[in-house]
DSSP file (Angstrom, degrees, kcal/mol; ACC not computed):
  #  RESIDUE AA STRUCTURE BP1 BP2  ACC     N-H-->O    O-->H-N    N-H-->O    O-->H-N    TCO  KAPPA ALPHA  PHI   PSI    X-CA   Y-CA   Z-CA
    1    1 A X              0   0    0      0, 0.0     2,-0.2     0, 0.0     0, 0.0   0.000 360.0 360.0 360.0 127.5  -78.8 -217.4  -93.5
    2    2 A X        -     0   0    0      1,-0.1     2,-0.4    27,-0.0     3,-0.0  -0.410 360.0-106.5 -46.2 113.8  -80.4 -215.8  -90.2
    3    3 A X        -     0   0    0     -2,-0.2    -1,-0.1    17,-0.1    18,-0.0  -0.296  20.8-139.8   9.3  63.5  -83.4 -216.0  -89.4
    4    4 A X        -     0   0    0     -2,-0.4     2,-0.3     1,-0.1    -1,-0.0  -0.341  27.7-166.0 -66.4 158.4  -85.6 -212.8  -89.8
    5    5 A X        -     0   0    0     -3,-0.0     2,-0.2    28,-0.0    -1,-0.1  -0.776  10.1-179.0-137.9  89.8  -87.6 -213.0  -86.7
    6    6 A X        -     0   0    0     -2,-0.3    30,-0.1     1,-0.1     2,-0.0  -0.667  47.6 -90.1 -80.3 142.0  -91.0 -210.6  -86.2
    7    7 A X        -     0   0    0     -2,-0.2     2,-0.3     1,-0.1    -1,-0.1  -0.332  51.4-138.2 -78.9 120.8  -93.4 -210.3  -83.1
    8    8 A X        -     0   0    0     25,-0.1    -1,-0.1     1,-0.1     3,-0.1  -0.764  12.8-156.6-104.1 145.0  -95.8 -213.2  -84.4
    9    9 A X        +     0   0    0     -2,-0.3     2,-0.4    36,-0.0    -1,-0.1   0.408  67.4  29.7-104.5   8.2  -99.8 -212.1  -83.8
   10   10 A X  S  > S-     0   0    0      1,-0.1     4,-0.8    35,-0.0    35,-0.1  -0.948  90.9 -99.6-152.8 163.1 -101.5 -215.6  -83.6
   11   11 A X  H  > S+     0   0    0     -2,-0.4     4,-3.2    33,-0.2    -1,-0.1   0.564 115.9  61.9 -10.7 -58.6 -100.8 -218.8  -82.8
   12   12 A X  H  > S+     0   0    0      2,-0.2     4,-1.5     3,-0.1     5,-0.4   0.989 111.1  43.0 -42.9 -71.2 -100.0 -219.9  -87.0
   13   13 A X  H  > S+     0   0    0      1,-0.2     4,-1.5     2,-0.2    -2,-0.2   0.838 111.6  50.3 -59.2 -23.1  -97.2 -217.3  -87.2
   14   14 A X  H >X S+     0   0    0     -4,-0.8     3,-3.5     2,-0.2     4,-0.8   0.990 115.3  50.1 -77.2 -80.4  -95.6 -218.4  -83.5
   15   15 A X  H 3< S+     0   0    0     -4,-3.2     4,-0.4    30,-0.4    -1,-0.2   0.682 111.0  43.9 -34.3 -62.8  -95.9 -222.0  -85.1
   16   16 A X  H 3X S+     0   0    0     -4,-1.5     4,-0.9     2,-0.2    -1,-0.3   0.581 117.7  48.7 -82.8 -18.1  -94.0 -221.2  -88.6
   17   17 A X  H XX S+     0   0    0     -3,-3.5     3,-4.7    -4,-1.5     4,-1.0   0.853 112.7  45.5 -77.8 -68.6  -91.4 -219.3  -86.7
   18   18 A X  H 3< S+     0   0    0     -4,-0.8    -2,-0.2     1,-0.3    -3,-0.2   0.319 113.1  46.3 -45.6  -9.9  -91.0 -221.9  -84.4
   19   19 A X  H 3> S+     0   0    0     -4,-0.4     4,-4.4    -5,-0.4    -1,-0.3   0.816 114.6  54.0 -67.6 -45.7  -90.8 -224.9  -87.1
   20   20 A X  H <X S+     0   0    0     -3,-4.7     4,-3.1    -4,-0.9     5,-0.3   0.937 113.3  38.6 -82.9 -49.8  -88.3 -222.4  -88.9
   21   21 A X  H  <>S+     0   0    0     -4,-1.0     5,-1.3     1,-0.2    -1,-0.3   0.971 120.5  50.8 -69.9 -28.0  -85.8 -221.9  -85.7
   22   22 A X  H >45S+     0   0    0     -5,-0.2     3,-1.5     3,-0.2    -2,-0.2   0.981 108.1  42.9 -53.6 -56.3  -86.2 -225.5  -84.8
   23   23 A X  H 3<5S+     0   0    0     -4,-4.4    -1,-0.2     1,-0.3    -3,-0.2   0.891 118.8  46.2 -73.1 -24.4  -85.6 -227.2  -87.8
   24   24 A X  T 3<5S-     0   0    0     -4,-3.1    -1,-0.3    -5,-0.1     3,-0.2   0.201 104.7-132.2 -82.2  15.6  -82.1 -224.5  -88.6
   25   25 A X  T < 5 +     0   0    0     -3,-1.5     2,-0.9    -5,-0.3    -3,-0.2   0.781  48.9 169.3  58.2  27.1  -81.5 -225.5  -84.8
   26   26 A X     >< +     0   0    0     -5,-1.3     4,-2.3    -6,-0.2    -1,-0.2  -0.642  11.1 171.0-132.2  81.1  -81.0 -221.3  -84.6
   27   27 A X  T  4 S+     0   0    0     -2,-0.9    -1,-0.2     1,-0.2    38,-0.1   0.634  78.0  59.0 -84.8  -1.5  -81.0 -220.1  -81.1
   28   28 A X  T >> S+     0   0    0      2,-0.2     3,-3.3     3,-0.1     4,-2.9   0.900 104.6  49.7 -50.8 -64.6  -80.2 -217.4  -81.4
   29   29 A X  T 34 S+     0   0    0      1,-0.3    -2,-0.2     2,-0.2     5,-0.1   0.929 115.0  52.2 -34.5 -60.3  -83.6 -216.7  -83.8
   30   30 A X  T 3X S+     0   0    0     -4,-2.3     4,-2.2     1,-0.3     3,-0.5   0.644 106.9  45.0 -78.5 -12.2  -85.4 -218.2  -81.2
   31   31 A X  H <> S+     0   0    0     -3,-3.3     4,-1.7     1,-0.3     2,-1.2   0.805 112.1  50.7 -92.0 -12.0  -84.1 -216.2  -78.2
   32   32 A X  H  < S+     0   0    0     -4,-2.9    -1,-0.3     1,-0.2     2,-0.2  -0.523 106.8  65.8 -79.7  76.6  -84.6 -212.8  -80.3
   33   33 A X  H >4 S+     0   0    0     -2,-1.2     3,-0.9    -3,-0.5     4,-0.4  -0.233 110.1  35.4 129.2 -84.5  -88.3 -214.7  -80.7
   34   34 A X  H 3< S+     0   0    0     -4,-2.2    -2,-0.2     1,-0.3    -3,-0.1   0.531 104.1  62.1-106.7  21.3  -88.7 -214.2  -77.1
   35   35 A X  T 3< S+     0   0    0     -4,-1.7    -1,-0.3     1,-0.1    -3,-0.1   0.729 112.3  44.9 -80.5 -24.8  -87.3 -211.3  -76.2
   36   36 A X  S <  S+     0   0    0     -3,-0.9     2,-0.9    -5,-0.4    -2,-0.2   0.551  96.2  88.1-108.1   6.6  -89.7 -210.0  -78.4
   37   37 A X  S    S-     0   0    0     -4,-0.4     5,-0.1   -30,-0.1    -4,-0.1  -0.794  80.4-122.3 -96.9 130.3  -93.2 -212.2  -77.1
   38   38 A X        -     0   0    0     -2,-0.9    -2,-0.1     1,-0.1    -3,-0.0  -0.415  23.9-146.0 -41.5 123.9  -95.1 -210.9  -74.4
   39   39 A X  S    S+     0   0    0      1,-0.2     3,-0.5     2,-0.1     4,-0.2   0.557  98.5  69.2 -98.2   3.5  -94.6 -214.4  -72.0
   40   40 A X  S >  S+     0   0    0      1,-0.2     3,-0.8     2,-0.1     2,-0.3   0.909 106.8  47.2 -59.4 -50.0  -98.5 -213.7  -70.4
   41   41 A X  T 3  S+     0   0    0      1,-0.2     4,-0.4     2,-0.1    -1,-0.2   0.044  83.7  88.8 -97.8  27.0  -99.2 -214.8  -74.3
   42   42 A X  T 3> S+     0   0    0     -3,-0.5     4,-6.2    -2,-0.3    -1,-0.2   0.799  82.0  54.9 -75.7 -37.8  -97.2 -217.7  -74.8
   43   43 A X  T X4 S+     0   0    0     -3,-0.8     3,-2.1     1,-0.3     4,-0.3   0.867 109.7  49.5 -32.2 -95.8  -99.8 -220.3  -73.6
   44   44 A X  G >4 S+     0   0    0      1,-0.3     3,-0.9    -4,-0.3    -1,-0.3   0.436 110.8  45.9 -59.9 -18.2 -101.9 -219.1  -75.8
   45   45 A X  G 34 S+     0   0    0     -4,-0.4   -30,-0.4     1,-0.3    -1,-0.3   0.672 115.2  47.0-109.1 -26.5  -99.3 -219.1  -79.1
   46   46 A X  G XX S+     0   0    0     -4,-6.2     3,-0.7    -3,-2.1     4,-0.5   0.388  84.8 162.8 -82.6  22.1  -98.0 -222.7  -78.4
   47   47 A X  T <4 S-     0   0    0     -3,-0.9    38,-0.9     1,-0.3    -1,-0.2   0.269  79.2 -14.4 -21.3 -56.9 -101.6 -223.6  -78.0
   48   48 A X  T 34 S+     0   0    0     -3,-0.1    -1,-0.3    36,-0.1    -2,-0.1   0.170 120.5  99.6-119.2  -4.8 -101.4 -227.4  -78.4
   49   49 A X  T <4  +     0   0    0     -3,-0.7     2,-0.2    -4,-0.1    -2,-0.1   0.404  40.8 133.4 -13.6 -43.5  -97.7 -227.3  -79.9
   50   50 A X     <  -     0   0    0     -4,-0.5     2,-0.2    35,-0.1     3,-0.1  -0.366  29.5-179.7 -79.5 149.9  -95.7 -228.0  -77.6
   51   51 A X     >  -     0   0    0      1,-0.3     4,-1.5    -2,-0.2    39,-0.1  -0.488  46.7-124.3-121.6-179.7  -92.9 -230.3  -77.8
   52   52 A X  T >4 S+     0   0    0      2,-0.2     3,-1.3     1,-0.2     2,-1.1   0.747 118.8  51.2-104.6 -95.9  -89.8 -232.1  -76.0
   53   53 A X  T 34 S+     0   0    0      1,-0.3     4,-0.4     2,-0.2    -1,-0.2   0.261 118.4  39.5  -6.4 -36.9  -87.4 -230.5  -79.3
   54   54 A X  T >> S+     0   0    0     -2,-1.1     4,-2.1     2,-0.2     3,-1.6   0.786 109.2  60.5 -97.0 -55.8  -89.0 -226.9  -78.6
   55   55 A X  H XX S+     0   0    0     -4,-1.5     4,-2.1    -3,-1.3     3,-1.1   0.891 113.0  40.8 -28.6 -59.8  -88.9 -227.3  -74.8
   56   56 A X  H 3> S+     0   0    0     -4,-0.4     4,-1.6     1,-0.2    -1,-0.2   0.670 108.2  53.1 -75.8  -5.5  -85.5 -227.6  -75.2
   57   57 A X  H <> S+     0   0    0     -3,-1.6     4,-2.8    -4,-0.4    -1,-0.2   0.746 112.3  48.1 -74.1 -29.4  -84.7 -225.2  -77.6
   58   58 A X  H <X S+     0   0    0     -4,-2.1     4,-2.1    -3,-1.1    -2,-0.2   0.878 114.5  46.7 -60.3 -50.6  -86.5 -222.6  -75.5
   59   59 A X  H >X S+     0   0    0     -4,-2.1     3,-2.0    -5,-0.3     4,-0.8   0.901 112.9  48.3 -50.2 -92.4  -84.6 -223.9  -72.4
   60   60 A X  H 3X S+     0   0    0     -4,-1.6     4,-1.0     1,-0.3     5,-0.2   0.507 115.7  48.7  -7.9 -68.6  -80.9 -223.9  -74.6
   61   61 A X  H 3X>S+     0   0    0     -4,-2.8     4,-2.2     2,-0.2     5,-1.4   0.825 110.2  51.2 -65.8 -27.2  -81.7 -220.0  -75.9
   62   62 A X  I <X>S+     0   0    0     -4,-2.1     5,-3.6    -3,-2.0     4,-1.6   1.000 116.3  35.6 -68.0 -47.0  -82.6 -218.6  -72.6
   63   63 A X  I  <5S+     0   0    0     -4,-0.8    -2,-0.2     3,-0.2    -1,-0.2   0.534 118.3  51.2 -87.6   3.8  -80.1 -219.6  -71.1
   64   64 A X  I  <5S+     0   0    0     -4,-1.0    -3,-0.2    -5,-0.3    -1,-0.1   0.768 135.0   2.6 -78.5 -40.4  -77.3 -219.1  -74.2
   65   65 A X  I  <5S+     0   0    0     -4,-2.2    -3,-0.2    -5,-0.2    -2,-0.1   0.695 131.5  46.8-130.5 -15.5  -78.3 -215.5  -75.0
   66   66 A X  I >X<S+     0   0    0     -4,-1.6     3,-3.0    -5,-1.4     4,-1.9   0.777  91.6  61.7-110.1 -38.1  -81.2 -214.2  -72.5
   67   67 A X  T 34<S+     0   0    0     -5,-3.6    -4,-0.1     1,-0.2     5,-0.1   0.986 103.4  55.3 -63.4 -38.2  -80.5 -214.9  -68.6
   68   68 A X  T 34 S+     0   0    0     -6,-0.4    -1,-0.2     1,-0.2     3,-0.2   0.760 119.2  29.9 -82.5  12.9  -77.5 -212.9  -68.6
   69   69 A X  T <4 S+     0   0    0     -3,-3.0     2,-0.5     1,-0.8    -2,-0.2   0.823 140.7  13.0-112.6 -37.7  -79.5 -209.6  -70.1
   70   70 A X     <  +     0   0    0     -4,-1.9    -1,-0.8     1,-0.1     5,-0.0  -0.960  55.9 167.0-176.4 109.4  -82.8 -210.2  -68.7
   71   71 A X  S  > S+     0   0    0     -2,-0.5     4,-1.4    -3,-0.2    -4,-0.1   0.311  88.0  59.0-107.2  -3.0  -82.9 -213.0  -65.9
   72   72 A X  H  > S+     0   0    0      2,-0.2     4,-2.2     1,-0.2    -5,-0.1   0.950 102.8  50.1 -63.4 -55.8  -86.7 -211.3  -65.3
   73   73 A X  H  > S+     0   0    0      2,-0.2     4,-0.9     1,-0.1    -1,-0.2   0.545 108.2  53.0 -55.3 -15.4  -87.7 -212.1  -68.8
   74   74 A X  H  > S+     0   0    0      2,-0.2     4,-2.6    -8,-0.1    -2,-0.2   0.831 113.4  46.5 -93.2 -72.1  -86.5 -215.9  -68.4
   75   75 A X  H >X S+     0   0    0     -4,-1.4     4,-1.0     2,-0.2     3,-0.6   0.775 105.9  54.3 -20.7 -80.9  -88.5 -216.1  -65.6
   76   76 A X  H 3X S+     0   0    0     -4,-2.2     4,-1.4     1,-0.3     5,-0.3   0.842 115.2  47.8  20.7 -92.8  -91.5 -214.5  -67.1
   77   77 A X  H 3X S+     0   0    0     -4,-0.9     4,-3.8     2,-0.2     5,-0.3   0.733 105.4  49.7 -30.0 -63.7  -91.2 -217.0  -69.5
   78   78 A X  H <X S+     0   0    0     -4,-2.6     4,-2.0    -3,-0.6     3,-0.5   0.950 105.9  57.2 -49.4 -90.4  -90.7 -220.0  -67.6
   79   79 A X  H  < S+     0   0    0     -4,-1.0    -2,-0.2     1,-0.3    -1,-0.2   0.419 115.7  37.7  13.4 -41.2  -93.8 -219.4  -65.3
   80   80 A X  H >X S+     0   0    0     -4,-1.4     4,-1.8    -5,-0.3     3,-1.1   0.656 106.5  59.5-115.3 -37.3  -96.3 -219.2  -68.3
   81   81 A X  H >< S+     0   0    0     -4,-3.8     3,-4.6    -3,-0.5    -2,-0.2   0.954 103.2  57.5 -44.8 -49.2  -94.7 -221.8  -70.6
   82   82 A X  T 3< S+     0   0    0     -4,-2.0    -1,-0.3    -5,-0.3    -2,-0.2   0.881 104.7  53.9 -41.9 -30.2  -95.6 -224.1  -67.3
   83   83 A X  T <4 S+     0   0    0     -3,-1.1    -1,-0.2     4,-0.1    -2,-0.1   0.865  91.4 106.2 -72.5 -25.3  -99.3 -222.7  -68.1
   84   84 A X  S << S-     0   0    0     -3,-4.6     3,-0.3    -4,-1.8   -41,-0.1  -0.126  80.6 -96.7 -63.1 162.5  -99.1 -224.0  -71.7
   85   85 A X  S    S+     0   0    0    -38,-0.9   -35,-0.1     1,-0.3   -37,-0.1  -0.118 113.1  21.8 -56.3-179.8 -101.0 -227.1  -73.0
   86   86 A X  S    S+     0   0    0      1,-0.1     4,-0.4    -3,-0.1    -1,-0.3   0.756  83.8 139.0  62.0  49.0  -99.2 -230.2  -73.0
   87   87 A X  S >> S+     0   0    0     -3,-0.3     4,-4.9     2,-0.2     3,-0.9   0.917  78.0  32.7 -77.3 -65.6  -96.8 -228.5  -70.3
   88   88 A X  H 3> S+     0   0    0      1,-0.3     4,-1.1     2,-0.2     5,-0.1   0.803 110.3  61.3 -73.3 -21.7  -96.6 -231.9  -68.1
   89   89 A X  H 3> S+     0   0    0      1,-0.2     4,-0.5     2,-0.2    -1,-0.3   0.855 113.0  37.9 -78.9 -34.9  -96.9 -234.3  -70.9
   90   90 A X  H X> S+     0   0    0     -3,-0.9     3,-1.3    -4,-0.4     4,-0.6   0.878 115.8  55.4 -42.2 -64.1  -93.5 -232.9  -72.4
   91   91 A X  H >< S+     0   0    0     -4,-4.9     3,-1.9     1,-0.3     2,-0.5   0.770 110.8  46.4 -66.7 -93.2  -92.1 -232.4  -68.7
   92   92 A X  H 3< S+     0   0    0     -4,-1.1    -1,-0.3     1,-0.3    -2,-0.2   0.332 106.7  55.4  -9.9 -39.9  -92.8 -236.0  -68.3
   93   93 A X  H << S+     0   0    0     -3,-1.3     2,-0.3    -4,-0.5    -1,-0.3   0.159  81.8 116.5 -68.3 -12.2  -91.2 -237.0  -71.6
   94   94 A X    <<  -     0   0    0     -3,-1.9     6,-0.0    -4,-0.6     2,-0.0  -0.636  62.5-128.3 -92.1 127.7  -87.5 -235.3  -70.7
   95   95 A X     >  -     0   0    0     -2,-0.3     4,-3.3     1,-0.1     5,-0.2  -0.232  28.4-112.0 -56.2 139.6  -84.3 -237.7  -70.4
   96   96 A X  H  > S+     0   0    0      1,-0.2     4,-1.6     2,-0.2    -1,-0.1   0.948 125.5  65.7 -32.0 -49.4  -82.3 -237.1  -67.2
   97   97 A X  H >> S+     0   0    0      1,-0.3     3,-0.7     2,-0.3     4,-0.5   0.938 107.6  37.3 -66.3 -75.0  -79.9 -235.8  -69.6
   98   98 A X  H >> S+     0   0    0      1,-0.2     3,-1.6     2,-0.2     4,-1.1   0.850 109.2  60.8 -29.8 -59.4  -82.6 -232.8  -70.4
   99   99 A X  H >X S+     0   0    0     -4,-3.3     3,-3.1     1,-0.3     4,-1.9   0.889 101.1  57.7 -39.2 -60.6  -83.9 -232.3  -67.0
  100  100 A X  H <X S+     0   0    0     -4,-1.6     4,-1.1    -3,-0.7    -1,-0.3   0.456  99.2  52.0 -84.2 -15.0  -80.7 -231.6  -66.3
  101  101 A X  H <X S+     0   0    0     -3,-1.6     4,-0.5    -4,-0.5    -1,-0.3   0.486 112.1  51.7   2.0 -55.6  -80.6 -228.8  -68.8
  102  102 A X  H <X S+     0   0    0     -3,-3.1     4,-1.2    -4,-1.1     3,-0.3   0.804 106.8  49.2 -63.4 -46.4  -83.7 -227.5  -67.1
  103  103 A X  H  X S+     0   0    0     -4,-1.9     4,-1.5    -5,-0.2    -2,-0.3   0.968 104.4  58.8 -60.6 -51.8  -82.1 -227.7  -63.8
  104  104 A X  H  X S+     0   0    0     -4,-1.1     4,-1.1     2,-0.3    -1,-0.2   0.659 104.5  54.9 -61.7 -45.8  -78.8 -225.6  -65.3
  105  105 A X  H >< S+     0   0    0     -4,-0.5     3,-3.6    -3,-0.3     4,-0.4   0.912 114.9  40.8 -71.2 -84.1  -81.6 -222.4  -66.3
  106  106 A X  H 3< S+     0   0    0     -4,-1.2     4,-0.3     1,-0.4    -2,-0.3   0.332 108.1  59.3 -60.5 -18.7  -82.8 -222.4  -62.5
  107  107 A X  H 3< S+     0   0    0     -4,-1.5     4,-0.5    -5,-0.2    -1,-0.4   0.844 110.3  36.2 -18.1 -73.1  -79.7 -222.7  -61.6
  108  108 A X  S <X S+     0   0    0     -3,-3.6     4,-0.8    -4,-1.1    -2,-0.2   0.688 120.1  54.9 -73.1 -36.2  -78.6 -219.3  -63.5
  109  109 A X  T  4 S+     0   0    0     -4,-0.4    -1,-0.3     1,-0.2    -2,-0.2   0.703 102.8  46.9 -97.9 -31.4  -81.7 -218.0  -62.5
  110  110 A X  T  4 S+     0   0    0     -4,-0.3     3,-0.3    -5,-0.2    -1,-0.2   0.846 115.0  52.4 -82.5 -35.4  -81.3 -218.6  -58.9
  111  111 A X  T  4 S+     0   0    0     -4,-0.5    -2,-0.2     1,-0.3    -1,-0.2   0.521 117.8  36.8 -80.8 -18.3  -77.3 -216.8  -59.3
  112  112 A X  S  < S+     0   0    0     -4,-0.8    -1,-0.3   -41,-0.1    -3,-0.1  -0.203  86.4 159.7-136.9  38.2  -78.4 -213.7  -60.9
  113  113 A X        +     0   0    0     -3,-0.3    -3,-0.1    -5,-0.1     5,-0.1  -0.408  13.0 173.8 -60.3 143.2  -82.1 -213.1  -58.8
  114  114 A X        -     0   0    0      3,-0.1     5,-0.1   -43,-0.1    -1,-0.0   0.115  49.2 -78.9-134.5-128.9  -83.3 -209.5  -59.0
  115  115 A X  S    S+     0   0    0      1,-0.1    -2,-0.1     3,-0.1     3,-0.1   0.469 115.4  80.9-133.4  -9.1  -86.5 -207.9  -57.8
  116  116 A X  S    S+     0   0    0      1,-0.1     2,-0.4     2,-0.0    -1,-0.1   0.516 109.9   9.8 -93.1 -31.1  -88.3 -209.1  -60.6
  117  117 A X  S    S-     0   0    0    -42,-0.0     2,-0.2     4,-0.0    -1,-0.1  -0.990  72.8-132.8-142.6 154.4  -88.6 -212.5  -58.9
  118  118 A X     >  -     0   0    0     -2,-0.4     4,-2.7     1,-0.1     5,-0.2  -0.796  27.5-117.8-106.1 164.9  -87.8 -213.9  -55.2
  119  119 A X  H  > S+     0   0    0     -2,-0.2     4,-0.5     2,-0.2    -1,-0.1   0.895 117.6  58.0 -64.5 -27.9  -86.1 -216.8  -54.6
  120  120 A X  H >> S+     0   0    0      1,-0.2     3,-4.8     2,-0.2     4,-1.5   0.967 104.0  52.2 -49.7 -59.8  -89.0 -218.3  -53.0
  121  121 A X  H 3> S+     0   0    0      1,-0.4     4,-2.2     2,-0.3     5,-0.3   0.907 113.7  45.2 -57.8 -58.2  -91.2 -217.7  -56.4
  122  122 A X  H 3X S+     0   0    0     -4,-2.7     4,-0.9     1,-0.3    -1,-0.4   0.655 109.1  63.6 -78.0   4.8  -88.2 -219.7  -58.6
  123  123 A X  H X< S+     0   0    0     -3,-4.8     3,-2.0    -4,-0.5     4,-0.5   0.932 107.9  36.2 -91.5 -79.1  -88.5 -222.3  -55.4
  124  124 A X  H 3< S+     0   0    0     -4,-1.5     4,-0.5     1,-0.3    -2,-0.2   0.541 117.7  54.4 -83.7   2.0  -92.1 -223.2  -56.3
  125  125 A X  H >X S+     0   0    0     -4,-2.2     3,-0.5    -5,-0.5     4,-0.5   0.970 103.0  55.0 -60.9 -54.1  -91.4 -223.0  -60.2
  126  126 A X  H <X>S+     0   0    0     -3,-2.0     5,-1.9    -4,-0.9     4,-0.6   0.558 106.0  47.0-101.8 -36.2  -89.0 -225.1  -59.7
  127  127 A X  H 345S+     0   0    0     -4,-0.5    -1,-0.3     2,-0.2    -2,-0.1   0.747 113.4  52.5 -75.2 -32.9  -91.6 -227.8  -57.9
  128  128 A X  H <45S+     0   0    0     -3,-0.5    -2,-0.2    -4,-0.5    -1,-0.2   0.857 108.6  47.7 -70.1 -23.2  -94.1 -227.0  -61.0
  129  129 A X  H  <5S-     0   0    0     -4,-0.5    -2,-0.2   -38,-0.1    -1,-0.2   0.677 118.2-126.9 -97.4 -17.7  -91.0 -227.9  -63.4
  130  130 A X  T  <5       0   0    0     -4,-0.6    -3,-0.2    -5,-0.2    -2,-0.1   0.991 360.0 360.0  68.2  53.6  -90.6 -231.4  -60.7
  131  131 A X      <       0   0    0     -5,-1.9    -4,-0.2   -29,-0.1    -5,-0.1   0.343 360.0 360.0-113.3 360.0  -86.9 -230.5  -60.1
C-alpha cells in the first residue's frame, strides 16, 4: 500500500515518515517527502538521524523521480543535507559502491544545470560530498 506522505512539522514526524519509507524501501514516498520539505529545514528535521540507509535512499529518490522535474530542488537539497548532523560521519561510512551512487546524482545535476545553481556552486558541493 502507498505511502501517504504529509509535510512533517518537527523533527518526530520527519523521523516516523522516514522509518516508514525506509523500512517499505518506497522511493517514491520519499521523493514526494521532499518535494514537499522546505530543504533550508532539513538539518534541523534529521537532527541527529541521520544514516548511511537514509543517505541513500535520499540519494536513489532524487535522482529516480526528482532531478529530471526539479534539478534546483535536488540541489537545494543536497547543499543543506551536507549541513545536517552526522553529515561526515555517514559520508565517511559509504562503500565505493555508494559513493558511486553519489557521484551518479552530480553527475545528472551537472547535465541538466539551470540558473538555480552554477556549475561552479555543484563544483564545491561536490568537494563538501569528497567526490
Amino acid at each position: 500500500e502507498k505511502l501517504h506522505i504529509s509535510e512533517p512539522s518537527n523533527a518526530y514526524d520527519f523521523g516516523q515518515i522516514i522509518n516508514a519509507v525506509n523500512t517499505s524501501k518506497d522511493k517514491a514516498a520519499c521523493a514526494d517527502l521532499l518535494t514537499i520539505t522546505d530543504p533550508k529545514k532539513l538539518p534541523m528535521l534529521l537532527s541527529n538521524k541521520l544514516e548511511g540507509e537514509i543517505f541513500l535512499i535520499f540519494f536513489q529518490s532524487l535522482e529516480y523521480y526528482v532531478v529530471g522535474k526539479d534539478p534546483g530542488l535536488v540541489y537545494q537539497h543536497l547543499f543543506y543535507l551536507s549541513k545536517a548532523e552526522r553529515f561526515k560521519v555517514v559520508l565517511a561510512l559509504l562503500s565505493k559502491n555508494e559513493k558511486e551512487q553519489v557521484r551518479q546524482l552530480f553527475d545528472l545535476l551537472s547535465e541538466k544545470q539551470n540558473n538555480q545553481y552554477s556549475l561552479e556552486d555543484l563544483e564545491s558541493l561536490k568537494k563538501v560530498y569528497e567526490l
